[in-house]
KOLLO-111587 format. One record per residue (C-alpha): residue in three letters; x, y, z. Coordinates in nm, 4 decimals. Example, Ala and Ser with C-alpha at 12.3 -4.5 7.8 and 13.67 -1.06 7.14 Angstrom:
2
kolkol  east  north  up
Ala  1.2300  -0.4500  0.7800;
Ser  1.3670  -0.1060  0.7140;
This chain:
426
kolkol  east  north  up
Unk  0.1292  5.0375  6.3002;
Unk  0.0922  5.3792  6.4108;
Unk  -0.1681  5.4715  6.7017;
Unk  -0.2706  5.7712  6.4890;
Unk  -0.4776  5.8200  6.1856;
Unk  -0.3223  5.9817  5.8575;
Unk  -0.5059  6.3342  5.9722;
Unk  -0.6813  6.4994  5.6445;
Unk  -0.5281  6.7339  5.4905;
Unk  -0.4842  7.0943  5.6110;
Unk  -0.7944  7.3095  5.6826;
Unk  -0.6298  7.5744  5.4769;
Unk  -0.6078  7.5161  5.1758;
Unk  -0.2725  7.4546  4.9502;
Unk  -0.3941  7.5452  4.5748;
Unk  -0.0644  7.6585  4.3380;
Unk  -0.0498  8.0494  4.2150;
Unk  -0.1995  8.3834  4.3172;
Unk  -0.5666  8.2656  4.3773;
Unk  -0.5388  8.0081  4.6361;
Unk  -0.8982  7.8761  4.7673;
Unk  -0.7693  8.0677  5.0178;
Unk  -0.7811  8.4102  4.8805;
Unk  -1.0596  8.3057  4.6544;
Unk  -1.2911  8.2341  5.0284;
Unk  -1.1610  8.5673  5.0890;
Unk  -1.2570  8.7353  4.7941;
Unk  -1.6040  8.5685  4.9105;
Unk  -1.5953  8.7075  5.1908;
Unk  -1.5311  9.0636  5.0862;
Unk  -1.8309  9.0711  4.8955;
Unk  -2.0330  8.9488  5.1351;
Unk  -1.9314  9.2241  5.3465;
Unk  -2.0117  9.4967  5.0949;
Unk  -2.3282  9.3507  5.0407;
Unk  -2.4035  9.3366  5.4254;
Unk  -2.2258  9.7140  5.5205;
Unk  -2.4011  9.8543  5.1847;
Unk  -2.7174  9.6554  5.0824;
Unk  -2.7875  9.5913  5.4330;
Unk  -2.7515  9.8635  5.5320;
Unk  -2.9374  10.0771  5.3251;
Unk  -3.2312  9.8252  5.3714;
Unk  -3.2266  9.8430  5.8035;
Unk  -3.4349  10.0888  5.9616;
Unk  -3.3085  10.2768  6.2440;
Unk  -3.5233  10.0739  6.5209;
Unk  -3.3119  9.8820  6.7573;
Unk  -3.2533  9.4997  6.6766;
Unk  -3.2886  9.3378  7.0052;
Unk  -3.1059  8.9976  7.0890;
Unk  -3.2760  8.8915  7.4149;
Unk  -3.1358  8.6289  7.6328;
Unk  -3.4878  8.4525  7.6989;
Unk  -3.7824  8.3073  7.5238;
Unk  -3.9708  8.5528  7.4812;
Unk  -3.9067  8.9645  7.4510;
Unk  -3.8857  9.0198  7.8102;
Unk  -3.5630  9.0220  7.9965;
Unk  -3.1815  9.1095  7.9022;
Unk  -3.0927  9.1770  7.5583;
Unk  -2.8227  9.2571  7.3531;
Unk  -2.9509  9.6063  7.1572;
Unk  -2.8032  9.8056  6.8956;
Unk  -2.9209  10.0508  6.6135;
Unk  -3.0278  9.8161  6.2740;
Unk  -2.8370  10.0265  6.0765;
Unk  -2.5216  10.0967  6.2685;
Unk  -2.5185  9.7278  6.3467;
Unk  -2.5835  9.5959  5.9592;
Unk  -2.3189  9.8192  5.8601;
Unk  -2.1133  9.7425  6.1227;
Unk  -2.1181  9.3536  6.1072;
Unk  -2.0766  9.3964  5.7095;
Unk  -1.7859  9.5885  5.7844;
Unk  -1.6298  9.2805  6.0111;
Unk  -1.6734  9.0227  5.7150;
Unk  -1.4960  9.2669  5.4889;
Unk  -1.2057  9.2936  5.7105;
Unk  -1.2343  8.8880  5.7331;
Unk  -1.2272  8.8749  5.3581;
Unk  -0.9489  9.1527  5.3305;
Unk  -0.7252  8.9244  5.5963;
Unk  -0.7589  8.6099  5.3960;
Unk  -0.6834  8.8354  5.0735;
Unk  -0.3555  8.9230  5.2302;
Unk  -0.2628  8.5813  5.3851;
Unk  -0.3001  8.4730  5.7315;
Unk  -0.1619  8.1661  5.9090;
Unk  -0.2872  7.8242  5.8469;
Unk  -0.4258  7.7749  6.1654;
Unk  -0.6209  8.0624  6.1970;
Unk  -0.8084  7.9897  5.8413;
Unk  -1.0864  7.8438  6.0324;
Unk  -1.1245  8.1526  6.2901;
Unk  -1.0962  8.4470  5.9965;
Unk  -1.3425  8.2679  5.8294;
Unk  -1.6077  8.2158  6.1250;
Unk  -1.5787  8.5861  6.2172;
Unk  -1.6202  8.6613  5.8482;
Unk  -1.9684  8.4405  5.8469;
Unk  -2.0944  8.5498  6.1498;
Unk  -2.0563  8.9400  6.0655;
Unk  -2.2447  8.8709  5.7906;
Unk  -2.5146  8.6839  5.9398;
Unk  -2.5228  8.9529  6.2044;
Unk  -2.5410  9.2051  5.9612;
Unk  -2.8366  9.0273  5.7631;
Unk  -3.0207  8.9544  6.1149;
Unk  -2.9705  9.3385  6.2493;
Unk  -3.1735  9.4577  5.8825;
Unk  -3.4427  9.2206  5.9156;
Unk  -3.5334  9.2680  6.2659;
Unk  -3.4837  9.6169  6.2393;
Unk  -3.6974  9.5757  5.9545;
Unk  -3.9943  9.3470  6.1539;
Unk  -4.3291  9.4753  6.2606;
Unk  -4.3932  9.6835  6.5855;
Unk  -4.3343  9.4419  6.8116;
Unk  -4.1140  9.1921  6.6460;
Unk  -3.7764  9.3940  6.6609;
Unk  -3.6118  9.0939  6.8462;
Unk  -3.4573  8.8467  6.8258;
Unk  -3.5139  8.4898  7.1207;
Unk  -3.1799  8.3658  7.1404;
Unk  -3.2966  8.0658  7.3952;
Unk  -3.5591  7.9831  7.1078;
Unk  -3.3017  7.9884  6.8536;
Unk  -3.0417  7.7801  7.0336;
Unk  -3.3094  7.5608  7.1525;
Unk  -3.4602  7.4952  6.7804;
Unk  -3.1184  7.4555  6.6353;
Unk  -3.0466  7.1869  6.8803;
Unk  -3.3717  7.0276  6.7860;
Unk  -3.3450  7.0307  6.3951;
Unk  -2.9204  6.9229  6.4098;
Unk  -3.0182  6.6320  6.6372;
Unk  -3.1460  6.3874  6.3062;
Unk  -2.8046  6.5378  6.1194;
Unk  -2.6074  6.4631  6.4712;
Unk  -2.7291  6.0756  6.4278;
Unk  -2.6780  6.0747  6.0411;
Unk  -2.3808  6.2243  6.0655;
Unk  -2.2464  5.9779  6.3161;
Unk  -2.3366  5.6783  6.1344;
Unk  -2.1786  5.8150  5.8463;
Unk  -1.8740  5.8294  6.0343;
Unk  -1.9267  5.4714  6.1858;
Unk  -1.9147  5.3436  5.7787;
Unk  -1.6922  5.5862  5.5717;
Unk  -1.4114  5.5161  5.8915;
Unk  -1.4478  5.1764  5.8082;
Unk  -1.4262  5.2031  5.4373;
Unk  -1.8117  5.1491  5.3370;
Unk  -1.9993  5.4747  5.2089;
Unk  -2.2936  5.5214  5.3619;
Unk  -2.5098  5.7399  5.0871;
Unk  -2.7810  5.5073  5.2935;
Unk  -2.8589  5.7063  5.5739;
Unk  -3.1737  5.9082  5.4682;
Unk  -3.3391  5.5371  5.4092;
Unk  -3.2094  5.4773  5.7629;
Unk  -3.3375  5.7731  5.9262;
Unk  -3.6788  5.7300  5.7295;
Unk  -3.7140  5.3754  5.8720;
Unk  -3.6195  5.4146  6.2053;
Unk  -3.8737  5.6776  6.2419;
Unk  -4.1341  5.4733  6.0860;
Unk  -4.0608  5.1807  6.3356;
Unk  -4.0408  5.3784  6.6108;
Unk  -4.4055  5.5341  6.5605;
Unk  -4.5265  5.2274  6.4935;
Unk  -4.3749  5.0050  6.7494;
Unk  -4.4264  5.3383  6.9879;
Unk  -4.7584  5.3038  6.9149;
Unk  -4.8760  4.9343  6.9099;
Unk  -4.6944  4.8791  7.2316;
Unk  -4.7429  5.2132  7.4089;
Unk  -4.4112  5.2516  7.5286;
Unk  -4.1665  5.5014  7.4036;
Unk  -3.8855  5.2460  7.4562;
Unk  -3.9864  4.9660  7.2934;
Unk  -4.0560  5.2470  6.9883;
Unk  -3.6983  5.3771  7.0629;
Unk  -3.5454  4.9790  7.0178;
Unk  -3.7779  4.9000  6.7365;
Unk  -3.6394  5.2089  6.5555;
Unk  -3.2837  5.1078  6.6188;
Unk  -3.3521  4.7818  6.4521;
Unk  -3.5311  4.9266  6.1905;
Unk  -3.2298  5.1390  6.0926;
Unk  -3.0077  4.8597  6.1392;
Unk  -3.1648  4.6455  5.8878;
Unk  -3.1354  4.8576  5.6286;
Unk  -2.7901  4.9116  5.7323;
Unk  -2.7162  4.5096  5.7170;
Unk  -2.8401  4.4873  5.3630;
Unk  -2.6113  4.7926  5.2672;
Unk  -2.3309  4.5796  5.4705;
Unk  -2.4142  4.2311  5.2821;
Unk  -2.4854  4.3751  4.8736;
Unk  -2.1456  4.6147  4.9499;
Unk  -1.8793  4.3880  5.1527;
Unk  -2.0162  4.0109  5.0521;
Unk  -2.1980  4.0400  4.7018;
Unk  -1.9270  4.3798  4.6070;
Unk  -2.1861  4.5997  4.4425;
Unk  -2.1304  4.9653  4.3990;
Unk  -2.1783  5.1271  4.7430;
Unk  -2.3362  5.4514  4.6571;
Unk  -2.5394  5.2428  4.3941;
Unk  -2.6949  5.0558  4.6694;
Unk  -2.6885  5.3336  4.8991;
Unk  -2.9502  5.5465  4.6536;
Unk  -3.1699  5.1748  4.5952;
Unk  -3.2183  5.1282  5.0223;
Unk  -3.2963  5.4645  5.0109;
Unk  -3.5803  5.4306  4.7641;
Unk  -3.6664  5.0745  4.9757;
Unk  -3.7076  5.2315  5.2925;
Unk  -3.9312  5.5622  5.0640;
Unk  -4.1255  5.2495  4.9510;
Unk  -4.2259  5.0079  5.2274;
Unk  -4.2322  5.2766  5.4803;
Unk  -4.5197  5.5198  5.2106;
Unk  -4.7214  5.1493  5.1517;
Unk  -4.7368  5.0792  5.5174;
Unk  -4.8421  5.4849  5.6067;
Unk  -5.1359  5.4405  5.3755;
Unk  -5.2756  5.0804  5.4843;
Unk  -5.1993  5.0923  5.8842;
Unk  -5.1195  5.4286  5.9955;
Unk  -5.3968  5.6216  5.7283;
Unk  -5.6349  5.3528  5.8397;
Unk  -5.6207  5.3718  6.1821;
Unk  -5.3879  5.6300  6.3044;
Unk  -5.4748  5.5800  6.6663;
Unk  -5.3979  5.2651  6.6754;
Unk  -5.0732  5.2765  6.4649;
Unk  -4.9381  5.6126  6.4496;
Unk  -5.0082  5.7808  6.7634;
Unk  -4.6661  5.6801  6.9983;
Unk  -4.5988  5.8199  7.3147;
Unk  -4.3420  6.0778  7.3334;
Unk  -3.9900  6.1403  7.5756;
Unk  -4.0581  6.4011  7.7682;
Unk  -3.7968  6.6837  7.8517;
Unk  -3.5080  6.6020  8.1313;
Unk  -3.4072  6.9011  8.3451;
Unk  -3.0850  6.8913  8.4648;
Unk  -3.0466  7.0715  8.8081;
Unk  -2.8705  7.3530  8.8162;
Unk  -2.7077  7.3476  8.5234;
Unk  -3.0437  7.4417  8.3267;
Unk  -3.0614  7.7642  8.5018;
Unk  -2.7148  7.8655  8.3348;
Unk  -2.8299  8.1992  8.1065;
Unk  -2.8990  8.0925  7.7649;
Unk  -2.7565  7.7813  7.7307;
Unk  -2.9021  7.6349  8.0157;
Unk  -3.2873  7.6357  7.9160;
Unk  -3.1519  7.4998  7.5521;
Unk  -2.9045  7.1990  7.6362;
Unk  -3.0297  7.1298  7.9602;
Unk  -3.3866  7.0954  7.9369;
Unk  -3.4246  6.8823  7.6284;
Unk  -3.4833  6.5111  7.5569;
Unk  -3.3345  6.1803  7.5797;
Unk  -3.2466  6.1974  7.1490;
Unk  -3.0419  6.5550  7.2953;
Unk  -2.8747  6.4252  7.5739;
Unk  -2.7969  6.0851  7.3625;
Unk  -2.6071  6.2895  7.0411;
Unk  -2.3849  6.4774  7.2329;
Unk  -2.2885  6.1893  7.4368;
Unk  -2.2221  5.9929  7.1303;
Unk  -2.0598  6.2742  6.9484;
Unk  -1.7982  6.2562  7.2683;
Unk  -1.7786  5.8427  7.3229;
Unk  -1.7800  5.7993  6.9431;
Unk  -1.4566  6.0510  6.9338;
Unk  -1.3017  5.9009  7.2452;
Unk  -1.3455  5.5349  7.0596;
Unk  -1.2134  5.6296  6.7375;
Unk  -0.8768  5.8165  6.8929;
Unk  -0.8182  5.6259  7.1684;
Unk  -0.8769  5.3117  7.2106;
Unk  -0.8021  4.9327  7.0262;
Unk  -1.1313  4.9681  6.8467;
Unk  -1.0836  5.2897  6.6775;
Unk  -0.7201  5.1753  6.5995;
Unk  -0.8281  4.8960  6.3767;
Unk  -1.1472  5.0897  6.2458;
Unk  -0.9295  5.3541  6.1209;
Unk  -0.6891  5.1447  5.9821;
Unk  -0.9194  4.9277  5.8277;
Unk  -1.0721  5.2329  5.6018;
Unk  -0.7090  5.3704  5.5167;
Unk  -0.5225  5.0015  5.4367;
Unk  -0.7305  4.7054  5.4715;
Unk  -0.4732  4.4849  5.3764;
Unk  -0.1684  4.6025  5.5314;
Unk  -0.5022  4.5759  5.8897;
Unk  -0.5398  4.2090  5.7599;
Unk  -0.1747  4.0800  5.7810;
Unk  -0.1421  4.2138  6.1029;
Unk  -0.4660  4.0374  6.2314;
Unk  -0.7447  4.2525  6.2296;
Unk  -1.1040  4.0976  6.0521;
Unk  -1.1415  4.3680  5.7902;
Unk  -1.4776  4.2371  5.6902;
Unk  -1.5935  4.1488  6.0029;
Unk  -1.5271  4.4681  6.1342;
Unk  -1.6834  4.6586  5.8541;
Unk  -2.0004  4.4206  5.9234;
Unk  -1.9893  4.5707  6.2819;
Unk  -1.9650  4.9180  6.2661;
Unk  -2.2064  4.9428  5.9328;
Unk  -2.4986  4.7687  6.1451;
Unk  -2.3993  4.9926  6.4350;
Unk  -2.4471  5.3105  6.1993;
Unk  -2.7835  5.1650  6.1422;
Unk  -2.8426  5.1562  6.4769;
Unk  -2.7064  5.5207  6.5490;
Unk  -2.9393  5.6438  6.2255;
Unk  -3.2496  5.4813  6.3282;
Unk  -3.2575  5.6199  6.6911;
Unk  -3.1827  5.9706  6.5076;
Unk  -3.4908  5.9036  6.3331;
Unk  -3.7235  5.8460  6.6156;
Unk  -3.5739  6.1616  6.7436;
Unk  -3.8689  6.2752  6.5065;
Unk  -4.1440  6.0563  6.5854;
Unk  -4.0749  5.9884  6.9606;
Unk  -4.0412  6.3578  7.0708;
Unk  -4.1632  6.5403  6.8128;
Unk  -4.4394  6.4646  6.5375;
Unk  -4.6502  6.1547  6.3954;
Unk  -4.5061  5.9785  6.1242;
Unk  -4.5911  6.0892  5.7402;
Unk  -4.4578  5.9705  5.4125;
Unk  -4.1162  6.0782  5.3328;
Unk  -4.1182  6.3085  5.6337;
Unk  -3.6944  6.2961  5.6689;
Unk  -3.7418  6.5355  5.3480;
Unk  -3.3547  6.4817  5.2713;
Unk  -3.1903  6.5290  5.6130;
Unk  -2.9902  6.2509  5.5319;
Unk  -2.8317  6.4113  5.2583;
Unk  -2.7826  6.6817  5.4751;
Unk  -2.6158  6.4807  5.7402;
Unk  -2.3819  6.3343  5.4840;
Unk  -2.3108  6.6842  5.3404;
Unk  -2.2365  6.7199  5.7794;
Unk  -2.0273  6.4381  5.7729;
Unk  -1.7752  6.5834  5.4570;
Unk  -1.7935  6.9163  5.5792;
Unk  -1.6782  6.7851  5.9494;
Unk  -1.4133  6.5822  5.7606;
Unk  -1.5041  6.2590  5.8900;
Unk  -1.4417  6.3441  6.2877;
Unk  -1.7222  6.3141  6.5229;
Unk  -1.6732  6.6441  6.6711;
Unk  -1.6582  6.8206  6.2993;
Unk  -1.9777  6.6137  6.2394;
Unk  -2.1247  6.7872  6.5176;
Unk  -2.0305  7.1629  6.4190;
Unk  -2.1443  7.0809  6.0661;
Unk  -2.4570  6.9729  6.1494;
Unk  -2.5272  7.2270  6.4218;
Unk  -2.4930  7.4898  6.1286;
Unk  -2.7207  7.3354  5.8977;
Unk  -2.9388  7.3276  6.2116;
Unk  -2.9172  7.6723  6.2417;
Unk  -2.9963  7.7580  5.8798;
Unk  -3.3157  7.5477  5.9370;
Unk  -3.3931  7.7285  6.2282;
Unk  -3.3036  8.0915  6.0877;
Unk  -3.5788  8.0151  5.8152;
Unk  -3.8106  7.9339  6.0878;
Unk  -3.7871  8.2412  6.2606;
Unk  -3.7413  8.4780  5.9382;
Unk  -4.1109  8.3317  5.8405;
Unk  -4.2270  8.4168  6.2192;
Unk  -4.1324  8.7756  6.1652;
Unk  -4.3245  8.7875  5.8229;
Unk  -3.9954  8.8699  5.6753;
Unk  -4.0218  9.0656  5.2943;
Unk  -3.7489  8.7275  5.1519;
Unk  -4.0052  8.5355  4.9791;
Unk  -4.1592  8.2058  5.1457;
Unk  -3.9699  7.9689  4.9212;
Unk  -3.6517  8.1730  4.9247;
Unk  -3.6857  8.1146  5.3137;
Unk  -3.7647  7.6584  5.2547;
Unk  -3.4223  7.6237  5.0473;
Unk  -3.1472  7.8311  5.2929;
Unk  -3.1028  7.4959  5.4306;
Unk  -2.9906  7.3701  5.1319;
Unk  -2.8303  7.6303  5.0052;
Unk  -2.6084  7.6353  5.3113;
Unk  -2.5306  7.2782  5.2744;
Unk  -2.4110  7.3237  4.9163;
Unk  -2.2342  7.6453  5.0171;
Unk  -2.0381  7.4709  5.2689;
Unk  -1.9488  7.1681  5.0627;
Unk  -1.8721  7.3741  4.7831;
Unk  -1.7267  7.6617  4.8386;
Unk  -1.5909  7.6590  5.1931;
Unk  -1.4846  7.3072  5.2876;
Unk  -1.1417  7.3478  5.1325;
Unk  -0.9731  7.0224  5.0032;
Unk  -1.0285  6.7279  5.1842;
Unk  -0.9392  6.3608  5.2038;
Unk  -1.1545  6.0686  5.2573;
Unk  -1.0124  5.7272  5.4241;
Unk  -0.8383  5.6199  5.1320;
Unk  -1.0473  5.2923  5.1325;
Unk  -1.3845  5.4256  5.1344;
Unk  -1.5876  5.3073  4.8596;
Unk  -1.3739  5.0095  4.8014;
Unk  -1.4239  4.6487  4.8329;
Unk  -1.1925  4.4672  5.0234;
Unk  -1.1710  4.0666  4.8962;
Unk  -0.9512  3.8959  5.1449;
Unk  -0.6187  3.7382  4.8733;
């Protein structure tokens, strides 16, 4: 058997005639520039936009004129769209396209804090990075245990359930006990077992995966709402009032400018995704482990007659997505906030839409859910700056980037051919 996965298919995609996805991205593209060089445009004021390098306003910033710079940046995701119009090489789909978003981005950003009160014309690039990191770390888990299952062959549509109960167990655990660790194990196993009963109904009992993936998902809505109201609404001290990681500094390399204060002053849950983005990535490509795993999701049988437990392997790595999910939801409860009912608020979902759009690689997982982080965060800060896009316009970018990106930009991917489908040993 190879020692290399059947890759997906080509970020670039391969559609017959004139409009290829690829043109149609950059026909996309080329609107969203004249919207961001004209509309934008028009709409910036000539104040400076300032992008400082801190926290705050003070210090080194990046400056330019709101409506040179909204016309400008509009300008760059037109010439994006106008390259993939004309064609560009396969491997540089990826790269024409990110230029493309980020003009426009940078064109929408330079009108609105152009456009911000006396005093507000900026933009805290250290806050920005820092929140991004912060809101992508519950998608970073998801994600991963996505990737743990669907690699193996078992869709995991589970994973807001296990997010919702690992935070519940941590606060509660966190909270009985007093110790943040014993909260941080206790959500592990909470996000395990609902993981093991998505393992047993899908690989032993062969019901429909995403089937069971939606009913744990209402489980975990259920018993974790009944317990809220009876322990945690009764006596929140007691029950819902865990002890929380504190922030790590990391000598030297926290003082590095921006990135620096945001990746290397952060918590345990920060530190912990990015080093299971890279072990998880290692694992899958490299070693025995990630052979079989791989192998298992793309031809379980041809994995069985050479000796590898397909269902005992899918057992494994399902629980171990738990596990990966539930410590992704104390990353909520254990650094962040107290619990509340339903407080995951469809993150899951998110981190599965992270997991497609990464096409099912650890590292993509990451990127994906880094961007949905930043839409998350974007809204955050538009609603800081009292910006004129309506309130509830600002609650749904999140979502409407994850449907954008799944949708319309994601081009045509491949799943492990096995994914979904129950494997019964001849």
């Amino acid at each position: 058997m190879s020692t290399t996965a059947v890759e997906d298919v080509a970020v670039a995609p391969v559609d017959q005639g004139f409009w290829t996805r690829t043109r149609k991205v950059g026909l996309l593209l080329v609107g969203l520039g004249l919207i961001g060089a004209v509309l934008f445009g028009s709409l910036a004021t000539g104040e400076q936009a300032r992008f400082t390098l801190s926290e705050d306003s003070a210090g080194a910033a990046l400056a330019i004129d709101g409506t040179v710079g909204a016309i400008l940046f509009g300008l760059v995701a037109l010439a994006a769209g106008a390259a993939l119009l004309v064609g560009v090489p396969r491997r540089w789909f990826v790269l024409v396209l990110g230029v493309g978003l980020v003009g426009f981005v940078l064109s929408f950003l330079c009108w609105q804090i152009s456009d911000a009160q006396p005093g507000q014309n900026f933009m805290p690039l250290v806050n920005i990075l820092r929140g991004t990191f912060i809101l992508a770390l519950p998608l970073i888990f998801g994600a991963l245990a996505g990737v743990l299952c669907e690699r193996s062959g078992v869709v995991n549509v589970a994973i807001e359930g296990q997010l919702l109960m690992g935070a519940f167990s941590g606060a509660l655990f966190g909270s009985i006990s007093g110790s943040v660790w014993v909260g941080l194990v206790a959500a592990a196993i909470g996000g395990a077992t609902i993981s093991l009963l998505l393992a047993v109904f899908a690989i032993r009992y062969l019901v429909d995966q995403v089937v069971m993936g939606i009913v744990l998902n209402l489980l975990a809505l259920g018993v974790t709402g009944f317990l809220y109201e009876r322990l945690m609404q009764t006596d929140p001290t007691r029950y819902n009032s865990a002890p929380r990681f504190s922030n790590w500094e990391i000598p030297l390399l926290s003082d590095i400018p921006l990135l620096g204060p945001a990746l290397f002053r952060g918590n345990i849950f920060l530190y912990l995704g990015l080093l299971l983005v890279l072990v998880l990535h290692i694992a899958l490509f490299r070693t025995r482990w990630g052979l079989r795993t791989r192998s298992v999701g793309e031809h379980p049988t041809a994995a069985d007659t050479l000796g590898v437990k397909v269902l005992r392997l899918r057992y494994l790595n399902v629980t171990l997505a738990g596990v990966v999910a539930g410590i992704g939801g104390a990353s909520y409860t254990l650094a962040l906030y107290s619990f509340t009912k339903n407080m995951i608020g469809g993150k899951g979902f998110i981190a599965l839409a992270a997991l497609i759009f990464g096409r099912w690689s650890p590292t993509g997982a990451l990127l994906a859910a880094l961007f949905f982080g930043f839409a998350d965060q974007l809204a955050t800060y538009l609603g800081a700056i009292n910006s004129i896009i309506p309130s509830q316009f600002l609650a749904m970018l999140p979502y409407l980037a994850t449907i954008l990106a799944v949708a319309g930009l994601v081009g045509r991917v491949r799943a492990p051919a096995a994914d979904g489908k129950p494997y019964i040993k001849g």
